[in-house]
VMD Tcl script that builds the backbone (N, CA, C; Angstrom):
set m [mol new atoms 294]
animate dup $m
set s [atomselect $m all]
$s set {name element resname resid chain x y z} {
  {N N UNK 1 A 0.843 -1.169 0.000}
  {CA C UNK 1 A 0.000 0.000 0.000}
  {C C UNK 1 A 0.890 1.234 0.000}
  {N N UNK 2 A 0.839 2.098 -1.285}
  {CA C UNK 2 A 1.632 3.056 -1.139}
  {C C UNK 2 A 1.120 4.699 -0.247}
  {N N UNK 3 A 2.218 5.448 0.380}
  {CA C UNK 3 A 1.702 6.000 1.198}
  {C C UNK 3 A 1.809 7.790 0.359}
  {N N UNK 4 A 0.896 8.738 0.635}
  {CA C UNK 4 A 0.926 9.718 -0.146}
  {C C UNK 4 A 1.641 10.542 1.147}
  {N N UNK 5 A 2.473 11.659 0.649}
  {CA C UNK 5 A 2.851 12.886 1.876}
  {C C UNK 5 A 2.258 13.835 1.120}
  {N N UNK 6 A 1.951 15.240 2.454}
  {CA C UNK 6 A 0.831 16.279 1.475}
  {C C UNK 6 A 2.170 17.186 1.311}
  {N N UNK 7 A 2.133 18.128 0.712}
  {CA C UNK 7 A 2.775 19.081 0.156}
  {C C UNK 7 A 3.005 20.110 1.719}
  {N N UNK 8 A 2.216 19.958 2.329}
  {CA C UNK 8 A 2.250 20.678 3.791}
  {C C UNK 8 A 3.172 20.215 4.821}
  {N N UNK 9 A 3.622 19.388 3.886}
  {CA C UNK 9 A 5.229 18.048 5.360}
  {C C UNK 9 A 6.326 19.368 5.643}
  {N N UNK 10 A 6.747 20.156 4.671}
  {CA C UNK 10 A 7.700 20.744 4.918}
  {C C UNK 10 A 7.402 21.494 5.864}
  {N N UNK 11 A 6.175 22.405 6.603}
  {CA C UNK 11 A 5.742 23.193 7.209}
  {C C UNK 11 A 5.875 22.681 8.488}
  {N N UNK 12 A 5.888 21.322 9.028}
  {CA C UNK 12 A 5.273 20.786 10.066}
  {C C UNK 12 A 6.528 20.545 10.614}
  {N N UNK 13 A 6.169 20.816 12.250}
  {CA C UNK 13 A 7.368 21.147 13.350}
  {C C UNK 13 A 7.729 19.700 13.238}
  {N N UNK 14 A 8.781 18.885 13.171}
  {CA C UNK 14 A 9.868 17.866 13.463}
  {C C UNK 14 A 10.859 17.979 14.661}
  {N N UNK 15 A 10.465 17.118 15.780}
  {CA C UNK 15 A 11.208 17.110 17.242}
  {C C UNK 15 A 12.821 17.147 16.094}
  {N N UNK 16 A 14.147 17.502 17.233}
  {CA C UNK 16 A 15.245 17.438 16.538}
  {C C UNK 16 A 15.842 17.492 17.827}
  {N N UNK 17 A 17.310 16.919 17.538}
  {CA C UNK 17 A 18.406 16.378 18.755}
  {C C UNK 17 A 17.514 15.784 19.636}
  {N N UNK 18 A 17.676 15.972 21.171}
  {CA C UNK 18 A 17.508 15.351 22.092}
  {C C UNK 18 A 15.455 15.118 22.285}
  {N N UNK 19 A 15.121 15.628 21.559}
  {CA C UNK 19 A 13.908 16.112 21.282}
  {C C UNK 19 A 13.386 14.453 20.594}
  {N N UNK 20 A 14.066 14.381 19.397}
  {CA C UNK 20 A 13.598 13.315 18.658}
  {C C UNK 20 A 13.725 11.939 19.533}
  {N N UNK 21 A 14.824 11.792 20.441}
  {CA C UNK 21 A 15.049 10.683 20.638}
  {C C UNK 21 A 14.603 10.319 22.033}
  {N N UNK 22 A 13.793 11.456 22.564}
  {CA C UNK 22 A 13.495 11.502 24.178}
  {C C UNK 22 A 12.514 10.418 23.927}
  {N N UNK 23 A 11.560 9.812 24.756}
  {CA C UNK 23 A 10.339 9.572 25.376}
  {C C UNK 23 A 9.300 9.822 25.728}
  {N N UNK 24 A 8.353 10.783 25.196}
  {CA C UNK 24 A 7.196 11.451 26.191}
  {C C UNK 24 A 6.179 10.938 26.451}
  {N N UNK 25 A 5.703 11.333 28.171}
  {CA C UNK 25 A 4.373 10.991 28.721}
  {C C UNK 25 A 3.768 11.586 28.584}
  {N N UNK 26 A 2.569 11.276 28.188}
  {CA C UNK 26 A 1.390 12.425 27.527}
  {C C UNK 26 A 1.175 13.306 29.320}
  {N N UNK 27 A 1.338 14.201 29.601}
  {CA C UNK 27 A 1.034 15.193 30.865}
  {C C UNK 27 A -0.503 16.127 30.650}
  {N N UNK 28 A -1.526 15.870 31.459}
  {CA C UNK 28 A -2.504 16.354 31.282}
  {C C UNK 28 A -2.626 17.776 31.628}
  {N N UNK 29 A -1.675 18.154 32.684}
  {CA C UNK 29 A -1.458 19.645 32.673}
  {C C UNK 29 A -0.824 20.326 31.175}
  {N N UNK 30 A -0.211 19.684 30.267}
  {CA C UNK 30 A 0.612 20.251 29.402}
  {C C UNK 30 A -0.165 20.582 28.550}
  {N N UNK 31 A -0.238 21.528 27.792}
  {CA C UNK 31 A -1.771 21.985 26.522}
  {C C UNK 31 A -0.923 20.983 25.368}
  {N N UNK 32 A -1.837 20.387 24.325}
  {CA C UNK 32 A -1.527 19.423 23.646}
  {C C UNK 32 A -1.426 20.665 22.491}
  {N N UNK 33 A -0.388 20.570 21.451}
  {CA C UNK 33 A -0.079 21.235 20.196}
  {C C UNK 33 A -1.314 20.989 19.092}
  {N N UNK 34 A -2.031 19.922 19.348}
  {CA C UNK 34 A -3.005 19.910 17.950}
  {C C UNK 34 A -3.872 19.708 18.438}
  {N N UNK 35 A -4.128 19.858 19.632}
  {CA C UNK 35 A -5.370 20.223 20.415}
  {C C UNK 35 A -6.275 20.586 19.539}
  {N N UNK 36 A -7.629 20.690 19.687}
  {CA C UNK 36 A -8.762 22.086 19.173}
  {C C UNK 36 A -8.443 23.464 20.076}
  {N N UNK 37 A -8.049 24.601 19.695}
  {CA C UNK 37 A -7.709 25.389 20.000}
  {C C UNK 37 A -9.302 26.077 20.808}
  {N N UNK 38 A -8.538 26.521 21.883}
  {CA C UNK 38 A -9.943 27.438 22.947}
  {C C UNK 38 A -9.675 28.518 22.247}
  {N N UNK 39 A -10.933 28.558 22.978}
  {CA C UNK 39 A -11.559 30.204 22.340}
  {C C UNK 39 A -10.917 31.117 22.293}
  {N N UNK 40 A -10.689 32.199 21.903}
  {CA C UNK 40 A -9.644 33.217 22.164}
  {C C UNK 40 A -10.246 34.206 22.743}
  {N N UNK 41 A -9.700 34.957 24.278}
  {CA C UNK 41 A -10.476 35.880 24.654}
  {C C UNK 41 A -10.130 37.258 24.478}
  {N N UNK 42 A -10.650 37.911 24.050}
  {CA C UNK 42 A -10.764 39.636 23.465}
  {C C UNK 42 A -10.134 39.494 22.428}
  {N N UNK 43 A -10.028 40.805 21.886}
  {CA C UNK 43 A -8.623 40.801 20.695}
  {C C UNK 43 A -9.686 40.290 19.628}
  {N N UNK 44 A -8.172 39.998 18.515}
  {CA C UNK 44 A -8.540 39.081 17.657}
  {C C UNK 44 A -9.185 38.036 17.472}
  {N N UNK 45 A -10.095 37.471 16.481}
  {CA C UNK 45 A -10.222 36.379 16.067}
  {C C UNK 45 A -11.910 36.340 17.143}
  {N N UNK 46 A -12.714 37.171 17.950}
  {CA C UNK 46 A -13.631 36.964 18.632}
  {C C UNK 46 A -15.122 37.886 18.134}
  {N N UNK 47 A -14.386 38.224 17.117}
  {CA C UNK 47 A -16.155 38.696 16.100}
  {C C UNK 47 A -17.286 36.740 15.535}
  {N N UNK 48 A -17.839 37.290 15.310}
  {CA C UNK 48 A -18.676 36.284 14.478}
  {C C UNK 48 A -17.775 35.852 13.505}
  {N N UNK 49 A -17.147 36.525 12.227}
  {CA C UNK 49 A -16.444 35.952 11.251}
  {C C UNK 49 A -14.660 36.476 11.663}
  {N N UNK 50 A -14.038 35.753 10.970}
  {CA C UNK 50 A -12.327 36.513 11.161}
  {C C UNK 50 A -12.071 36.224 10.031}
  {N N UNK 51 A -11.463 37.588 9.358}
  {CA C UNK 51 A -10.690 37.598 8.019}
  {C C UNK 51 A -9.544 37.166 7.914}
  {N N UNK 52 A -9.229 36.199 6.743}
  {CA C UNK 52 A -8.098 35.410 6.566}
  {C C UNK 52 A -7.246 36.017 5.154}
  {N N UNK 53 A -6.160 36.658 5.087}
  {CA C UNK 53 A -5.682 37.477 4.006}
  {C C UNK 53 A -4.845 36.159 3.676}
  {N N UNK 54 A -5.134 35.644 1.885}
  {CA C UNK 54 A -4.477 35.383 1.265}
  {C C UNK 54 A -3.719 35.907 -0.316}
  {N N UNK 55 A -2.105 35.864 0.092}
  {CA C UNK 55 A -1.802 36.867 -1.306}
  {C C UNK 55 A -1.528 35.346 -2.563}
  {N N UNK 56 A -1.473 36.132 -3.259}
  {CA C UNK 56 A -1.579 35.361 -5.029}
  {C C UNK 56 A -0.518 36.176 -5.691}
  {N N UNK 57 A -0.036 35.548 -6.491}
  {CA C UNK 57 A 0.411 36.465 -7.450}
  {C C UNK 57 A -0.580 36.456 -8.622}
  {N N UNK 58 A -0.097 37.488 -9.534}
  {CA C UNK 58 A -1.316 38.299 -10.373}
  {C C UNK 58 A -1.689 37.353 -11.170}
  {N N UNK 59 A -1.183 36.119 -12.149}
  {CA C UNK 59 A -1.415 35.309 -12.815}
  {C C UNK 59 A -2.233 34.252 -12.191}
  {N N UNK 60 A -1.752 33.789 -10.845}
  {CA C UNK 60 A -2.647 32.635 -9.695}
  {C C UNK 60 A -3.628 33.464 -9.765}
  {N N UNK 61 A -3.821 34.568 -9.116}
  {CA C UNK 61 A -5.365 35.076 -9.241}
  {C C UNK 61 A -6.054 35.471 -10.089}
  {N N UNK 62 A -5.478 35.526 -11.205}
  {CA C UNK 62 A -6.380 35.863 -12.336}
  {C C UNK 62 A -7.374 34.260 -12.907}
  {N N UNK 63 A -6.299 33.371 -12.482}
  {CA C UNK 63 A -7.105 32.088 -12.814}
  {C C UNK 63 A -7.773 31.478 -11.943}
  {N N UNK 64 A -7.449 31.815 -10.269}
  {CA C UNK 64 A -8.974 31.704 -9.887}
  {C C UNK 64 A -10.044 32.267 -9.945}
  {N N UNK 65 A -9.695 33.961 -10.115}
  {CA C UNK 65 A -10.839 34.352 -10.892}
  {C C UNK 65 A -11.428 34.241 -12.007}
  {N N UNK 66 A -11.061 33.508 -13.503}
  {CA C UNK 66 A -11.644 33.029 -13.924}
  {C C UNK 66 A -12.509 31.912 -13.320}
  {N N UNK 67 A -11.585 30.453 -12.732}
  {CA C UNK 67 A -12.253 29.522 -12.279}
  {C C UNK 67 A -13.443 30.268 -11.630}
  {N N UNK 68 A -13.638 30.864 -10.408}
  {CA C UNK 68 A -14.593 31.650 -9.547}
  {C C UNK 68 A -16.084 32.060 -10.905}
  {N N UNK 69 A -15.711 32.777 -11.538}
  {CA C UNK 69 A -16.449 33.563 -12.563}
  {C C UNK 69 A -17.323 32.185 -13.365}
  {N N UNK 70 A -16.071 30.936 -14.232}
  {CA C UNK 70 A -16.909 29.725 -14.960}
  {C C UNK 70 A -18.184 29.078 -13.594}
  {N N UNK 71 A -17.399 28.913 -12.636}
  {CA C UNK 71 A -18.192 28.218 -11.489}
  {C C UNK 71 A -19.662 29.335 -10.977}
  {N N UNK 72 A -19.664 30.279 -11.226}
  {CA C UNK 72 A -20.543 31.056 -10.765}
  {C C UNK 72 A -20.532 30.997 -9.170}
  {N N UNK 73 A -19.365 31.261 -8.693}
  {CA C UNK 73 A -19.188 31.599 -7.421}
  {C C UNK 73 A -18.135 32.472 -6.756}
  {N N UNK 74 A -17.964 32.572 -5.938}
  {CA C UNK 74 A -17.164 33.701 -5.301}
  {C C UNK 74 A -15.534 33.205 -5.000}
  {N N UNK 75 A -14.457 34.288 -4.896}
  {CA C UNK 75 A -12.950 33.473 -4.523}
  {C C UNK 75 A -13.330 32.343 -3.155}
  {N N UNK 76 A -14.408 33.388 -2.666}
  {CA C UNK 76 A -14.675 33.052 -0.892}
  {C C UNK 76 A -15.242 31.610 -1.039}
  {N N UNK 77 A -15.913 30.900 -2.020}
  {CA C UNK 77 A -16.478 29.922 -2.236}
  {C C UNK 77 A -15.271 28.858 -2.051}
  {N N UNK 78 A -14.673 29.299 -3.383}
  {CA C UNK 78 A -13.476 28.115 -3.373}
  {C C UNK 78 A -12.051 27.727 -2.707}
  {N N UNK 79 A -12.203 29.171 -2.354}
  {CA C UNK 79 A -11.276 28.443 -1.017}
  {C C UNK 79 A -12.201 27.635 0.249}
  {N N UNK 80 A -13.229 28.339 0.655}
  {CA C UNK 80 A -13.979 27.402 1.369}
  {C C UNK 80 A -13.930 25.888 1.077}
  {N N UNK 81 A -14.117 25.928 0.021}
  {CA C UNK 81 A -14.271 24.450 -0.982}
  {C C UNK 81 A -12.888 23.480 -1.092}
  {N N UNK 82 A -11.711 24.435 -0.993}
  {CA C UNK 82 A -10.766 23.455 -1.174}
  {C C UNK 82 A -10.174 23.280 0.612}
  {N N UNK 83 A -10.514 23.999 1.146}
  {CA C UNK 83 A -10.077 24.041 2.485}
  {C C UNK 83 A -10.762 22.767 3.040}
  {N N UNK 84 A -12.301 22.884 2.999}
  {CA C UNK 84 A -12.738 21.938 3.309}
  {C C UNK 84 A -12.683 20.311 2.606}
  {N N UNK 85 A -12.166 20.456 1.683}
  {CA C UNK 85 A -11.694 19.146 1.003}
  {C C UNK 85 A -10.788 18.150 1.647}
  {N N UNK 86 A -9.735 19.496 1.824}
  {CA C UNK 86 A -8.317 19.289 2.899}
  {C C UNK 86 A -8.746 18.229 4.299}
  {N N UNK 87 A -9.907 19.072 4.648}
  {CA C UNK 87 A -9.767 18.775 5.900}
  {C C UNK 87 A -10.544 17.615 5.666}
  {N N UNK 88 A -11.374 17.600 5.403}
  {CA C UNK 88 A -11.880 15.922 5.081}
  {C C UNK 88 A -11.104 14.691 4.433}
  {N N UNK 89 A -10.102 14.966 3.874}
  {CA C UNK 89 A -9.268 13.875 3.536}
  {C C UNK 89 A -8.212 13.503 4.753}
  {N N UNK 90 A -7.983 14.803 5.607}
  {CA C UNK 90 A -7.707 14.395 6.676}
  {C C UNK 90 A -8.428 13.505 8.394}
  {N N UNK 91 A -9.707 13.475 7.462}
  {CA C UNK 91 A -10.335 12.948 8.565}
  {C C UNK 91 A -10.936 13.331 9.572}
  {N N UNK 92 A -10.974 14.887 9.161}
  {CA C UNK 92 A -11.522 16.009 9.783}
  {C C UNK 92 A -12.715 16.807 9.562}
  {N N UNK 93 A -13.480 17.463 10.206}
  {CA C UNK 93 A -15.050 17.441 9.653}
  {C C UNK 93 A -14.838 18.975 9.005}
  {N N UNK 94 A -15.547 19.296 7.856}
  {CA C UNK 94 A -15.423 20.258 7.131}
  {C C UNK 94 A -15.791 21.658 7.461}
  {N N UNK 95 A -15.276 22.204 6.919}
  {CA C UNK 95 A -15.644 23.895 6.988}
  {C C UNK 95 A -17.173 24.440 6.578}
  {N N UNK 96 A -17.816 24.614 8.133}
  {CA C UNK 96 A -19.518 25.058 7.640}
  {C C UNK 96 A -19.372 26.101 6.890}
  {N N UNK 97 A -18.309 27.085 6.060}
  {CA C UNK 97 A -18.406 28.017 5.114}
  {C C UNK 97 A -19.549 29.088 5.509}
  {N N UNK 98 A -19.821 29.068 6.999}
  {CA C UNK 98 A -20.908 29.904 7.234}
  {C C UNK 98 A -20.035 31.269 7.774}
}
mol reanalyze $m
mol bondsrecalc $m
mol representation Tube
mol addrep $m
């Protein structure tokens, strides 16, 4: 069974030196890294929606805006759409796009 890696491997923290080769006990005081993240209080990120700035260069966005335009939907659609793809192939429940 061959195994796929996502294009996102390079991004992802890798223990290194004494790190890689330690032992750990899961500690229930310790906040877990991939936890579901709590709520965030004040500040940022605590309206109803939070804006997510993604840049393109002028050619990438010109062809999702075509794509956007053939599909009769919005940029906001398809990233919704591929985000939530993501996360469902990960086994993860999708983006209500609400």
């Amino acid at each position: 069974m061959a195994t796929t890696t996502s294009s996102l491997t390079k991004y992802s923290v890798r223990p290194s030196g004494m790190e890689a080769q330690q032992t750990t006990i899961s500690d229930p005081t310790v906040p877990d890294q991939f936890a579901a993240p709590s709520k965030v209080k004040g500040g940022r990120g605590t309206g109803r929606r939070v804006g997510v700035a993604v840049r393109l260069g002028h050619e990438d966005w010109a062809r999702l805006h075509d794509l956007a335009v053939r599909e009769r939907t919005s940029l906001q659609g398809l990233i919704v759409a591929g985000l939530s793809n993501l996360m469902e192939q990960r086994g993860l429940p999708p983006l209500s796009g609400r």
